[in-house]
Each structure stands twice: as C-alpha cells, then as structure tokens.
N, C-alpha and C positions, 0 to 999 in steps of 0.2 A: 129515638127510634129511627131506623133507616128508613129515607125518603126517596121514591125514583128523580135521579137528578137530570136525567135529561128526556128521554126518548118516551113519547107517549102513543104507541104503535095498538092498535085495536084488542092484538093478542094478548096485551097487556088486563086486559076484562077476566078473561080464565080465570076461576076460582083460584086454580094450581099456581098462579102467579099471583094471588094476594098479599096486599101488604097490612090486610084488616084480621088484627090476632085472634081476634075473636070469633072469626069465619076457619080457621085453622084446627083441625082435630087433636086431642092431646093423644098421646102414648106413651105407657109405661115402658121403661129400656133401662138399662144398665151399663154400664164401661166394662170392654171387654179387651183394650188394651192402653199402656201406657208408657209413650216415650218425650223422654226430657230429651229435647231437641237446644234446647239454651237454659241459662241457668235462671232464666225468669218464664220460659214458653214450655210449652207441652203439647206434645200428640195426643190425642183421646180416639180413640175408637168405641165407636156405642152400637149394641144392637138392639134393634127391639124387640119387646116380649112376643116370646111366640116364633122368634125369626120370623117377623115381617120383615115387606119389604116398603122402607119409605116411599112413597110416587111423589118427585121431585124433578126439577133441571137443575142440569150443570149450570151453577153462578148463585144458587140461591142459600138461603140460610134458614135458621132454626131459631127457634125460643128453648133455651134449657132452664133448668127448675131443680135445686133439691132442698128437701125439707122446706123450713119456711122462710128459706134466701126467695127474696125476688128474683124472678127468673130474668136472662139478660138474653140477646140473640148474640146468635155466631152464626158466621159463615162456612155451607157444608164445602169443606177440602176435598171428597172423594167423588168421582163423577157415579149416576146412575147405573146401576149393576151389581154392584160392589155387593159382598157379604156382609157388610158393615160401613156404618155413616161416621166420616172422618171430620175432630173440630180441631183447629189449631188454637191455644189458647195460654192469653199473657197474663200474667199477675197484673192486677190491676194497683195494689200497695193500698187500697180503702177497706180489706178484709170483709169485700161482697162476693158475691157468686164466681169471679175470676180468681182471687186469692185459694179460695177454698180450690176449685176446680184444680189448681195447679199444684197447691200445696199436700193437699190431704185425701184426692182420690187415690181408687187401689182399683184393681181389676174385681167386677161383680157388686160395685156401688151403684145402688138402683138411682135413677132419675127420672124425669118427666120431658120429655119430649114434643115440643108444641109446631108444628109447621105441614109444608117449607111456607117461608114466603119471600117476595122479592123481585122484582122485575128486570134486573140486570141479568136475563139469565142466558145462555147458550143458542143463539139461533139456528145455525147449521148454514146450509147454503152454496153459493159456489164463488162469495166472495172473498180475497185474503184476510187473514185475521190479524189485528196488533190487540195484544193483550198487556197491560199499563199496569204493573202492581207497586204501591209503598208501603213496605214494611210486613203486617202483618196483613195484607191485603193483597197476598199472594194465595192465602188460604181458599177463596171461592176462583180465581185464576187460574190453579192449576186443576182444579175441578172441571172448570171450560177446557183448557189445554185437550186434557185427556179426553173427555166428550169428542171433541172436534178431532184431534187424532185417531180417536176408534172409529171414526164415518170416512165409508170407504171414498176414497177419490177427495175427499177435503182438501183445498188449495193451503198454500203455505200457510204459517203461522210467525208471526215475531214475537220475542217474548221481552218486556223490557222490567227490570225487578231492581229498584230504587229502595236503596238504604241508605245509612249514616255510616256506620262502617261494614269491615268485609266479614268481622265474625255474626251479622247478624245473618248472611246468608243461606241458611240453614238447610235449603233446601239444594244448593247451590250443588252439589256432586250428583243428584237425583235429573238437573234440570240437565246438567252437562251430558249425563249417560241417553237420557232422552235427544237430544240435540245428535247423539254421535249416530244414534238409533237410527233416525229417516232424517233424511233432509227436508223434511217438510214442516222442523220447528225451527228457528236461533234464538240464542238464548241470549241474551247483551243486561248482563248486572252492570248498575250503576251505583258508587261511591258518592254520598254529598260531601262527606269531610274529607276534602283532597289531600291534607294533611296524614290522611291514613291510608289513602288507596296505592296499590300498589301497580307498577306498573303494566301488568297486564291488564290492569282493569279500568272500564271506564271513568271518570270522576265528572263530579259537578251533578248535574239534575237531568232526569230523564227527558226532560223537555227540549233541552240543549241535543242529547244523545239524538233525539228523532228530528231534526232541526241540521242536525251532519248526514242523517244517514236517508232521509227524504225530504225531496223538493215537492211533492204532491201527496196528500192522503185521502184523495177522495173515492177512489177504487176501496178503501177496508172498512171494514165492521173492527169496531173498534171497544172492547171493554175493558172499564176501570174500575181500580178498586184498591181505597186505601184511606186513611186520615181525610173527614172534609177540606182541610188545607191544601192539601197533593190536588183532591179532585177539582176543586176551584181553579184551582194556580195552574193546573194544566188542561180543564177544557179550552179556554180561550187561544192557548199555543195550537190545539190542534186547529182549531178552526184557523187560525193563522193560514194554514198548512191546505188549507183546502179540503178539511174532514169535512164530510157528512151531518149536520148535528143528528141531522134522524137515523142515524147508522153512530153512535156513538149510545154506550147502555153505562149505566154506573147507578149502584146503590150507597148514597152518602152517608155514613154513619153519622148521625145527631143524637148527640148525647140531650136528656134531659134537662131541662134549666131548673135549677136549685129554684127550694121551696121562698116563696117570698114572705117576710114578715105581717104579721098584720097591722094594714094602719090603723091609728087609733080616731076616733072622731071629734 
C-alpha cells in the first residue's frame, strides 16, 4: 500500500486526501479507451457510470477492481477536469489485476473504482516546481504537470523522467511538444544504462542530473514519484542540495509482504 513518504502538512487530514481505503467511495466505471503505449504498458481511459465526475488532486491515485481479482491502486495520469480518469499500467508477469488490465481489457469493460487517495498531491502556489519521475512513476507526474500548467501565472516547472533505457520513454514526444509549448516547463529525461543512452541524452541518474544543473533547491516544491528504491535513494541527494523536507510530497509504493508460514508449536 502506498505510504506518505515524507511531508506531513495539516491539509493532509481532508477526507479527499485519504490514504484510509475504507473511508473512499466506490463507483461503478468502465474503460472507454485503450492505447499500448509499450509492449508491456497501457493507456486506460475509464469513465464513471453516469459520466460522473471523480473529485480528486492532481498526484493522487485510485483502487481498481474487476470481477474477483483483488483490487490493486494506480496512479490517476490525467489532471482534474478531464472527461475521463487516465491509468498508466504495466504487466505485472504474476497474472493479477496488472496482467489482466493490460492483456485482456477492451473498450466498455465495466470495473470498480475506489478513491482518490494519497497525499503526494498538487499544491499550487507561487513557488517553482521539480517534478522527479522513475519509470512508471511519471503516471501521477504528469498529472501534477498539467494541474500546475493550467493555474494561471504558475512559476516554472522542471521536469526530470528517469529510465533504463530510451525506448521506455513513452511519453517522451508528448513531454517535448509541451516543453516547446510555454517556456514554463523543461523536460531533461535521464538514461541509467549509459551503454544505451544516446547522445542527446542525459545518462546516469537523476540525482546526478539535479546535482549539474543546481547548486541550491531550497526555493522548490518538489514531487516524486516512482519505485520505493528511486524515492529513498533520491530523498537524501535532495536534501543535500538544500530542499525543503516539508516542501518535498512522494507517495512510496509498498508492496505487500508475502504471507508468512505458520509456526508450528
């Protein structure tokens, strides 16, 4: 279950930022589009019944559910407004709730829908934004982006999107046309296998990237989001750097610990 990793700010109490499932209303929805974005990832697009409309922030996530798969959470991709609640989602290779989602949805596959919840989510404000994404933990990232880009007068944005290699960057022409759009986002993908990165592109770890490109981060609001590994390994660089911890939001993904055997007496 995801846990707030860092920032324990009052607004945090709001129902709408719960991370208690069971305080969350369910709704019935169904998928009303479907793009293979890699050959293990997927765009979903779900609406709910009735064309509601979710009440959420930009950065937070959802419980999905079909049939009698346990339900898993993902992070909502599309910011508030939207006609439709955007999940990006990887095969997971254990043939749970991820496998099915990517393999075997179609457009008009009814699900369940449980949320939002999550505290990492979109402040607003009038301080500059670094936004920290690894992998598939660009999904709630570019959800904040666009929030914070659609709020008039919003101070710059950095955007830094950490992979292994460059075809996992999927979203990578989407970030670019944004970037070309206003000068009030840049976009800097980073390469870990430097063995594959090419050389437009940055290589090594984002942590290194922000480490070249500032000597102080105590002026930004700062949100991450990606592998508990990424967020561990890269809160401590920031704080290096002169972040904020209380200006610093990340929701860590914590997988479950396998069921223990029983001892015998």
């Amino acid at each position: 279950m995801p846990a707030p990793a860092t920032n324990t700010a009052s607004d945090m109490t709001d129902q709408l930022h719960s991370t208690d499932k069971s305080a969350a209303p369910a709704y019935a929805a169904r998928i009303i589009g479907v793009e293979d974005v890699m050959a293990d990832t997927r765009v979903l697009r779900v609406e709910l019944e009735g064309r509601q409309r979710l009440k959420f922030t930009a950065g937070q996530y959802a419980h999905l559910r079909i049939g009698d798969l346990p339900s898993r959470p993902y992070s909502i991709a599309s910011a508030p407004g939207e006609d439709y609640i955007e999940f990006h989602i990887r095969r997971g290779g254990a043939g749970g709730l991820s496998d099915t989602l990517v393999d075997d949805t179609k457009p008009g596959m009814p699900l369940i829908l449980e949320g939002p919840f999550g505290s990492s989510f979109w402040r607003g404000g009038d301080r500059p934004m670094l936004a920290l994404a690894g992998g598939l933990g660009i999904a709630p990232i570019k959800a904040i982006i666009e929030a914070h880009l659609a709020a008039a007068g919003s101070p710059p944005c950095h955007l830094y999107w950490g992979v292994r290699s460059e075809d996992q960057l999927y979203l990578d022409r989407y970030f670019r046309a944004l970037a070309q759009k206003t000068a009030r986002i840049s976009y800097i993908p980073v390469i870990s296998d430097t063995a594959a990165a090419t050389p437009s592109l940055r290589s090594g770890f984002v942590t290194q990237a922000l480490a070249e490109d500032f000597a102080h981060l105590g002026e930004f609001d700062i949100y991450m989001a990606g592998p508990p590994p990424m967020v561990a390994a890269t809160l401590p660089a920031l704080l290096d750097l002169g972040a904020d911890q209380t200006r610093i939001f990340s929701d860590s993904w914590q997988p479950a610990p396998p069921p223990q055997p029983e001892q015998k007496a």
